[in-house]
MARBA-134179 format. One line per 3 residues: number of its first residue (from 1); their letters; for each residue x, z, y of C-alpha. Coordinates in steps of 0.25 Angstrom, whole numbers, always signed. Example, Ala and Ser with C-alpha at 12.3 -4.5 7.8 and 13.67 -1.06 7.14 Angstrom:
! residues 2
1 = as = +49:+31:-18; +55:+29:-4
//
This chain:
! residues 505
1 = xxx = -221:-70:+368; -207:-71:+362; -205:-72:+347
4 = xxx = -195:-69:+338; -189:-81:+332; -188:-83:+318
7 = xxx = -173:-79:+314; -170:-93:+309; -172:-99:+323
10 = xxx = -161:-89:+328; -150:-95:+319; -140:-105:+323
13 = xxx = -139:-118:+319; -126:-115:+307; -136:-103:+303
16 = xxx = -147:-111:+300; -139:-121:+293; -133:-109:+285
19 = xxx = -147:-104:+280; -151:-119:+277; -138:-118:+267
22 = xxx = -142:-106:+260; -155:-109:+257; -151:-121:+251
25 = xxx = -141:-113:+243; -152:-104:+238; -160:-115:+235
28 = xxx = -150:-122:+227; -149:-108:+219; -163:-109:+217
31 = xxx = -169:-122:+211; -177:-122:+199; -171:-126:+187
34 = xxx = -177:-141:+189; -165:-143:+201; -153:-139:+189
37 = xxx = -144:-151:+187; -140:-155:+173; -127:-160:+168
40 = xxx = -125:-168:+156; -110:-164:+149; -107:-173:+140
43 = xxx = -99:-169:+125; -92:-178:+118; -79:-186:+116
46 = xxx = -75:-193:+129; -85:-184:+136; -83:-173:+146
49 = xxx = -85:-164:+137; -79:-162:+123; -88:-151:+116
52 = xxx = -100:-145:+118; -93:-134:+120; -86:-138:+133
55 = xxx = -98:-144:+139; -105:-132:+137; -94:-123:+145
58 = xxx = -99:-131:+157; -115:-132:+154; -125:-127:+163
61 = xxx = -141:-126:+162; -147:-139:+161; -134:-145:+157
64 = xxx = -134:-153:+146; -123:-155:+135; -122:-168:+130
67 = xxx = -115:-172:+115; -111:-184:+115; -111:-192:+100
70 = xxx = -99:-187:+92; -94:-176:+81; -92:-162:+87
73 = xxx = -85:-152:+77; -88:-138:+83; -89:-127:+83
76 = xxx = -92:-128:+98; -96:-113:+103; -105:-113:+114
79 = xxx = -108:-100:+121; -115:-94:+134; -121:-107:+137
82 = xxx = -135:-106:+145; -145:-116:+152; -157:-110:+158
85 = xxx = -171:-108:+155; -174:-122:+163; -161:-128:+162
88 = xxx = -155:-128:+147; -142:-134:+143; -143:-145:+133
91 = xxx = -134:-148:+123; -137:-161:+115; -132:-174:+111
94 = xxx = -132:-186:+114; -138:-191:+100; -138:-181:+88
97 = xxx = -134:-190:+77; -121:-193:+85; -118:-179:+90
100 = xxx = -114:-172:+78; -107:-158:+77; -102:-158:+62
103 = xxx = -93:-149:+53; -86:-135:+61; -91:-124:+58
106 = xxx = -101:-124:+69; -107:-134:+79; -111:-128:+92
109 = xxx = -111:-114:+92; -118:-109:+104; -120:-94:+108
112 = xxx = -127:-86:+119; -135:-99:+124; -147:-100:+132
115 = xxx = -155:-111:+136; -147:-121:+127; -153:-136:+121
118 = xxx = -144:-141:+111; -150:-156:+104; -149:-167:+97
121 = xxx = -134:-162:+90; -131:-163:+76; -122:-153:+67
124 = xxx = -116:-156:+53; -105:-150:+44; -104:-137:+50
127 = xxx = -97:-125:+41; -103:-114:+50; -117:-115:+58
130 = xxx = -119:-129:+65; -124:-123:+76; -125:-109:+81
133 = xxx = -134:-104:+93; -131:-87:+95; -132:-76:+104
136 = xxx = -118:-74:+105; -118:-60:+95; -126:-55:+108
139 = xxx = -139:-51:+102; -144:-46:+115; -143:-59:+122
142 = xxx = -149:-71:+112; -147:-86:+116; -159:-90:+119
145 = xxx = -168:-105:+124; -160:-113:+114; -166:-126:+109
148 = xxx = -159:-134:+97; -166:-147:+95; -165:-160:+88
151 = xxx = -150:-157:+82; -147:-161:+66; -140:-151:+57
154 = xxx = -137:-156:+44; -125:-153:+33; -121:-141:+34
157 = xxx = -106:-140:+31; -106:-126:+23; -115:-121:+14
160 = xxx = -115:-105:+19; -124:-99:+27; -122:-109:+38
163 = xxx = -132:-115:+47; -137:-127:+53; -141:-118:+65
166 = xxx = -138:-103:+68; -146:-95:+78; -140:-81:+80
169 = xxx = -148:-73:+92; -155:-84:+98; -168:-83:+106
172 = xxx = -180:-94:+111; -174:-106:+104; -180:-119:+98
175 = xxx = -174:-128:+86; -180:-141:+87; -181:-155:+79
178 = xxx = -167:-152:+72; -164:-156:+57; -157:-147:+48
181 = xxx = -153:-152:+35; -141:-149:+22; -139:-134:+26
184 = xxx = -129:-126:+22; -133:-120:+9; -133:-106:+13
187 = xxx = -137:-107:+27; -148:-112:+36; -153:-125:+45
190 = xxx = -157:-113:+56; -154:-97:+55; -158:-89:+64
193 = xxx = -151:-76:+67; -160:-66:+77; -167:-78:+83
196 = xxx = -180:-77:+92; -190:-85:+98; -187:-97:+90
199 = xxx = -193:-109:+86; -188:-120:+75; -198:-135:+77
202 = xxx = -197:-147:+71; -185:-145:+62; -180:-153:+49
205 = xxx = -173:-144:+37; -167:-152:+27; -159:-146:+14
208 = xxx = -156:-132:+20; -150:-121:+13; -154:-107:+14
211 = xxx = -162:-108:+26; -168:-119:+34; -173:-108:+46
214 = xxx = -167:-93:+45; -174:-83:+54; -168:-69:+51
217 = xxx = -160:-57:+60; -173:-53:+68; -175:-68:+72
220 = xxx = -191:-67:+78; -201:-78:+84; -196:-92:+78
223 = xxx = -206:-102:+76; -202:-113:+64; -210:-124:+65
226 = xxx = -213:-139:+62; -200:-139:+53; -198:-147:+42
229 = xxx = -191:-140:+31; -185:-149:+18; -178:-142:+9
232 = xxx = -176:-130:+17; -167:-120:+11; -168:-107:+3
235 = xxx = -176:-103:+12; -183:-112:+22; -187:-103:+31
238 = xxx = -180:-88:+30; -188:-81:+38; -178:-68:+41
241 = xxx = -168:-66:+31; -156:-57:+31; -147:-53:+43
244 = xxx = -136:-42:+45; -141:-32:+54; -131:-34:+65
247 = xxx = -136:-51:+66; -152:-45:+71; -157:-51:+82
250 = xxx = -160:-41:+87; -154:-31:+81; -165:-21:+79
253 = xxx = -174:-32:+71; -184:-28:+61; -184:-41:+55
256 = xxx = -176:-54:+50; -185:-61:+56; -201:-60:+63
259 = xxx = -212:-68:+69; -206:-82:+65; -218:-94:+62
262 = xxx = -215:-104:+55; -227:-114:+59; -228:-128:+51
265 = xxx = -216:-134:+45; -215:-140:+31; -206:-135:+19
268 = xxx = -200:-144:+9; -193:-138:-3; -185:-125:-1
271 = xxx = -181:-113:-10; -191:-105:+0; -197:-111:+12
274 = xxx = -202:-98:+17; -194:-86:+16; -199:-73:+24
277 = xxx = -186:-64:+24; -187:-51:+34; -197:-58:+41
280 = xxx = -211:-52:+47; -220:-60:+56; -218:-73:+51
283 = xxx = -228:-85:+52; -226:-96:+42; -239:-106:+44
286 = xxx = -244:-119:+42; -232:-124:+35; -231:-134:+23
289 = xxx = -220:-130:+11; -218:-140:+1; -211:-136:-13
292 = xxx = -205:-126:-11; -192:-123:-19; -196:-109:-26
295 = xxx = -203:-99:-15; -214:-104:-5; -209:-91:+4
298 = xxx = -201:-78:+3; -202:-66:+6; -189:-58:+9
301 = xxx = -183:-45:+14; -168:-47:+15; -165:-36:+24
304 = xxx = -171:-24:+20; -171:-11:+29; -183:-4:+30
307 = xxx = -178:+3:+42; -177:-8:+49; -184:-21:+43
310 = xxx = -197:-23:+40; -201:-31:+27; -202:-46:+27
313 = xxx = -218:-45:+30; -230:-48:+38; -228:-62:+37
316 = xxx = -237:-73:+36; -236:-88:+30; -251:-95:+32
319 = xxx = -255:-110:+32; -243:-116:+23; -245:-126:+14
322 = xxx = -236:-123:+0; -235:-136:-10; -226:-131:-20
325 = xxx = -225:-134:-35; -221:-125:-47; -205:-122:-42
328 = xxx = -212:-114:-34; -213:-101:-44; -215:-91:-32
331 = xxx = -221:-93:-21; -217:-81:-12; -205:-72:-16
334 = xxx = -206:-59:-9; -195:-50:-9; -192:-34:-10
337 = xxx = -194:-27:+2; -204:-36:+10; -219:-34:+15
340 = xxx = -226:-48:+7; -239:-40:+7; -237:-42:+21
343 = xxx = -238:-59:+21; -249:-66:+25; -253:-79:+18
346 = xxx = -264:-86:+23; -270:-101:+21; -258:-107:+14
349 = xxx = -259:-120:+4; -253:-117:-9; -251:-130:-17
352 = xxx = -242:-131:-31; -241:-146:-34; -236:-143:-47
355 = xxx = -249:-134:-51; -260:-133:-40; -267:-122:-49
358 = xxx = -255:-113:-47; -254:-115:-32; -258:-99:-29
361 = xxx = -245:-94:-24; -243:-77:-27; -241:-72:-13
364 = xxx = -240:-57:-10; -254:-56:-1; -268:-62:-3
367 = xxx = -268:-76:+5; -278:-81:+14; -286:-93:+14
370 = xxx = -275:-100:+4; -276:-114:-2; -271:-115:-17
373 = xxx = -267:-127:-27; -272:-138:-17; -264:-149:-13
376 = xxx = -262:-149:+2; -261:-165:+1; -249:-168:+10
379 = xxx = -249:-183:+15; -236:-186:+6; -225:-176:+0
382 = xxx = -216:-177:+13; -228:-178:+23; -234:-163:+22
385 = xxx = -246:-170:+32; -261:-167:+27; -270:-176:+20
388 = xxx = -285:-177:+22; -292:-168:+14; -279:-158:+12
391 = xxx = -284:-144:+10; -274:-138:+20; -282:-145:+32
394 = xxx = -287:-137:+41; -286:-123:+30; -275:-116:+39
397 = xxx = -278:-103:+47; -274:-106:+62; -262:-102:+68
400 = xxx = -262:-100:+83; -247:-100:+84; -245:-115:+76
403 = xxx = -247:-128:+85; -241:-140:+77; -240:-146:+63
406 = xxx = -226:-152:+58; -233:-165:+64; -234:-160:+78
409 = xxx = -250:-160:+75; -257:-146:+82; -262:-137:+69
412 = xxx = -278:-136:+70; -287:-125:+68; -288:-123:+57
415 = xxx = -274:-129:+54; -271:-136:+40; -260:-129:+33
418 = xxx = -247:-134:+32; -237:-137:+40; -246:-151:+46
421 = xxx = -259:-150:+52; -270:-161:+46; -269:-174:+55
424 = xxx = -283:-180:+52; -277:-190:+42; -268:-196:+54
427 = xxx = -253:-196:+48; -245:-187:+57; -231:-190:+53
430 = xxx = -223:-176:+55; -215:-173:+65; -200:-175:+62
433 = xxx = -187:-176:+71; -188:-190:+74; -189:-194:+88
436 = xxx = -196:-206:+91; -187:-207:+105; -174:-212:+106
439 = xxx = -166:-214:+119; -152:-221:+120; -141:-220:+124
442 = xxx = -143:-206:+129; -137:-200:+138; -137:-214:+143
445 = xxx = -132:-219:+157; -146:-223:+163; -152:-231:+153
448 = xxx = -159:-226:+140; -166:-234:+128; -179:-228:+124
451 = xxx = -182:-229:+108; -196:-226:+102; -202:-227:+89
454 = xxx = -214:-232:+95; -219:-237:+109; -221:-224:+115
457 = xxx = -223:-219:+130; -211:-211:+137; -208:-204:+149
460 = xxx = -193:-200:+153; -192:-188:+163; -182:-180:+170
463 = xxx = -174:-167:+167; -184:-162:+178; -196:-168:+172
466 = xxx = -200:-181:+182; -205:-192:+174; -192:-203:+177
469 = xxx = -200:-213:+166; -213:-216:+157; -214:-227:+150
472 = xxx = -219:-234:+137; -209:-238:+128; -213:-247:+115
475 = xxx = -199:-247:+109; -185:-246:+116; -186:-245:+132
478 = xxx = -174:-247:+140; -174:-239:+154; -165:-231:+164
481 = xxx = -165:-219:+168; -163:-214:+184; -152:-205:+184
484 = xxx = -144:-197:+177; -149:-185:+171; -155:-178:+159
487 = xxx = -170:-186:+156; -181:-185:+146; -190:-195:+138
490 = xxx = -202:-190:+131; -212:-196:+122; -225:-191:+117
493 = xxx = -227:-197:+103; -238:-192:+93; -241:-179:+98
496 = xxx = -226:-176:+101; -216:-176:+112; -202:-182:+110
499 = xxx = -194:-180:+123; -178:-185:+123; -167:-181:+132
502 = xxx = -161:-192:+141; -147:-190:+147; -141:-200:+157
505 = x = -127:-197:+163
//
C-alpha cells in the first residue's frame, strides 16, 4: 500500500530552506517581552544626546533615558512617547542631587504618554509647573501606567497657581518617595485635574501653599497613603475643589472628585488638613493630625449645580487621631449647599492639649465609639509612635481595605487609631525617604561600590530576573559586574524592601 507523503517531503531543498526562514521570522515577531533588547541613551553635555527631548525622539519600549549630572533649563516637551505594558521606558538620572532641572517655566512637560518611569530628577525655580504629565487636551484617550518616583521638588519660582506637579487627564499612575517643599503660595505640591486610578506613597510635603494633594475635575480612585505632611498648606488635602466645566475628566462627571482613601499619613500644622470640596465617597482613616492651624476638616461645595452635582456628602473620616489646642476654634466648617448630615464619624481620638475637658468637637452627626480629652501619648512631639498604655491602642474599628502604618507595620485587628499601629514597645522608627543602599559610580563601566548603613545580605539580578549575585556585605563591597546592561540590587531590611537600579555601559 502506498501512502501520501507528507507535503513537506515534496519540497526541494531551496523550498525547505525558505520555510526554515519564515518560521524564524515569525518567531522573531513573536517573542515575549522578556527577549526585548534595551538601549541606554545617554543626555548630557558631551553626550550623545543633548535634551531629554532629543533622546526621547528615538526611545523605544524598555529604553532607558539616562540624565547625566548637570543643570537643564527647560521647557523640554515630550509628546507621544509610549513603552509597553512589559517593557516601560525610563527616564532617570544618574544621581538626583546632580541632575537638576532649575528655573523655566516648566521642566519636562510630557503629553500623551504610556508606560513611562521617570526617577531620581530633581526640579527647582520654575515660573510655570515643574513638571507636567497630560493627556494632550484629548479627554478621550488619558496617559496612562506612569510612575513618578524618588524625584525632589523644592522652591517654586512663582507664587501663583503654580505647581510642583500637574496631572491633567491621567490614568493608573503612581507617585512615589518624592519630596515637595516651599510651594508656590497659591499653588500645590500635586494637582490633579480628572485623574483616575491613582495612588500617592511615602511622600514628604514641606511649607506648601494652597494645596499639598489637590484631587478635583471628576478625579476618582486615588489612594493617599503613608505620607507625611508638615506645614501642608491652606488645605492639606482638597479633596475636589473647583473646575471649569470644559477641564472634566470626564466630561459628564457628577462630582469634583469621588472614592478617594486617604489611609494612614500624619498631619503637622496646616490652615485645614482635611478639606472635602465636591467630594462623595471619601475614606479618610487611621490618620494622626497634629495642631492644626484653624479647622480639623471642611466641608465645601464650590461648584454648585443641582442639575448636575451632587452635594459634597456621604463621606466618612473614622480612626484619626486629632491633637489640637485652643487655635483650633472650630473644628469642622461646613459650607452651604452640602449633605454634612450625610458624614460618618466613627472611633476618632479627639485631644485639646491646651484644655482636655474641652476636647468634644461639635460635628454635624452623632459619632461612634469616639475618645474625648485623653491624651494619646505619642512617643515624643515628632515621633507620633504609640506608648504602652495609649488609649488609642487597639480602639480603632478595622478597615479591610488599610494594610500598613506609616512605619511599614500591618495595622491589627482591631487597629490602634492614628496614623501608627502599636509595636509592643519595640521602637519602630518611621519610614522616611532614606535609602540605606548606595551604589557608585553608576552607571559604571563594570565595577560598582556597594554602600550600606549596616551589614546587610544583598542579591543583584538581571533586567530578566536571574540572580547574577548574592552576598553579604558588612560595609562597602567591591565587585564587577558580567556584562553590559541594566541590573538590579535589593536588599530586605526591617520588614521592607529597598531595590536600586544598576546601569553598566
Amino acid at each position: 500500500m502506498i501512502t501520501k507523503p507528507e507535503p513537506y517531503l515534496c519540497t526541494s531543498k531551496a523550498q525547505k530552506m525558505n520555510s526554515k526562514i519564515l518560521v524564524l521570522i515569525l518567531f522573531c515577531l513573536l517573542l515575549p517581552s522578556r527577549y526585548i533588547f534595551s538601549k541606554t541613551l545617554p543626555v548630557g553635555s558631551g553626550k550623545t544626546y543633548s535634551t531629554p527631548t532629543q533622546a526621547a525622539a528615538v526611545a523605544q519600549p524598555c529604553d532607558t533615558i539616562l540624565i547625566f549630572p548637570g543643570t537643564y533649563q527647560g521647557a523640554y516637551f515630550i509628546t507621544n512617547l509610549s513603552g509597553r505594558s512589559y517593557a516601560r521606558i525610563v527616564i532617570m538620572g544618574t544621581n538626583k542631587s546632580q541632575v537638576i532641572f532649575n528655573s523655566g517655566t516648566e521642566g519636562l512637560h510630557f503629553s500623551d504618554i504610556n508606560y513611562i518611569k521617570i526617577q531620581d530628577l530633581t526640579f527647582t525655580g520654575q515660573t510655570g509647573n515643574s513638571m507636567n504629565i497630560d493627556d494632550n487636551g484629548s479627554i478621550q484617550t488619558p496617559s496612562k501606567h506612569i510612575i513618578v518616583t524618588r524625584c525632589d521638588f523644592f522652591n517654586m519660582g512663582a507664587q501663583g497657581n503654580n505647581d510642583f506637579l500637574k496631572l491633567s487627564g491621567l490614568d493608573s499612575f503612581e507617585i512615589s518617595e518624592c519630596s515637595f517643599k516651599k510651594a508656590a503660595t497659591g499653588g500645590s505640591g500635586i494637582d490633579m485635574v480628572g485623574c483616575h486610578y491613582g495612588k500617592v506613597i511615602h511622600c514628604d510635603f514641606d511649607s506648601m501653599g494652597s494645596n499639598s494633594i489637590q484631587m478635583k475635575g471628576g478625579t476618582q480612585f486615588i489612594r493617599i497613603e503613608n505620607n507625611s505632611f508638615k506645614n501642608g498648606g491652606q488645605r492639606a488635602l482638597n479633596l475636589g475643589g473647583s473646575t471649569g466645566l470644559s477641564f472634566f475628566r470626564p466630561i459628564d462627571a457628577k462630582f469634583e472628585a469621588a472614592d478617594i482613601q486617604v489611609y494612614a499619613n500624619v498631619f503637622t500644622g496646616s490652615m485645614a488638613p482635611i478639606a472635602y470640596v465636591g467630594s462623595e465617597r471619601v475614606d479618610v482613616a487611621n490618620n494622626t493630625i497634629y495642631f492644626p492651624e484653624k479647622w480639623v476638616i471642611r466641608i465645601l461645595q464650590e461648584t454648585v449645580d443641582v442639575t448636575r452635582f451632587v452635594p459634597c456628602g456621604n463621606n466618612i473620616f473614622r480612626n484619626n487621631i486629632i491633637y489640637f489646642n485652643n487655635a483650633v476654634s472650630t473644628h469642622v466648617n461646613i459650607g452651604s449647599n452640602t449633605a454634612s448630615n450625610t458624614f460618618v464619624f466613627s472611633n476618632n481620638l479627639w485631644y485639646n492639649s491646651s484644655n482636655p475637658t474641652a476636647s468634644e468637637p461639635v460635628l454635624p452627626v452623632t459619632e461612634t465609639s469616639p475618645i474625648y480629652g485623653q491624651d494619646p501619648q505619642f512617643t515624643s512631639s515628632s515621633n507620633f509612635t504609640l506608648k504602652k498604655g495609649s488609649v488609642a491602642i487597639s480602639s480603632g474599628v478595622f478597615i479591610s481595605g488599610i494594610t500598613n502604618d506609616m512605619s511599614g507595620m500591618s495595622f491589627k485587628n482591631p487597629p490602634s487609631r492614628g496614623a501608627y499601629e502599636y509595636s509592643g514597645g519595640v521602637f519602630v522608627a518611621p519610614v522616611t525617604l532614606f535609602n540605606p543602599i548606595s551604589v557608585y559610580p553608576n552607571p559604571s563601566a563594570g565595577t560598582i561600590n556597594i554602600e550600606v548603613q549596616k551589614p546587610s545580605r544583598v542579591q543583584i539580578i538581571s533586567s530578566t530576573g536571574q540572580k547574577i549575585i548574592e552576598l553579604n556585605v558588612t560595609k562597602i563591597e567591591k565587585i564587577d559586574l558580567p556584562h553590559k546592561g541594566i541590573f538590579y540590587l535589593i536588599l530586605l531590611q526591617e520588614g521592607h524592601k529597598f531595590t536600586q537600579k544598576i546601569i553598566i555601559i
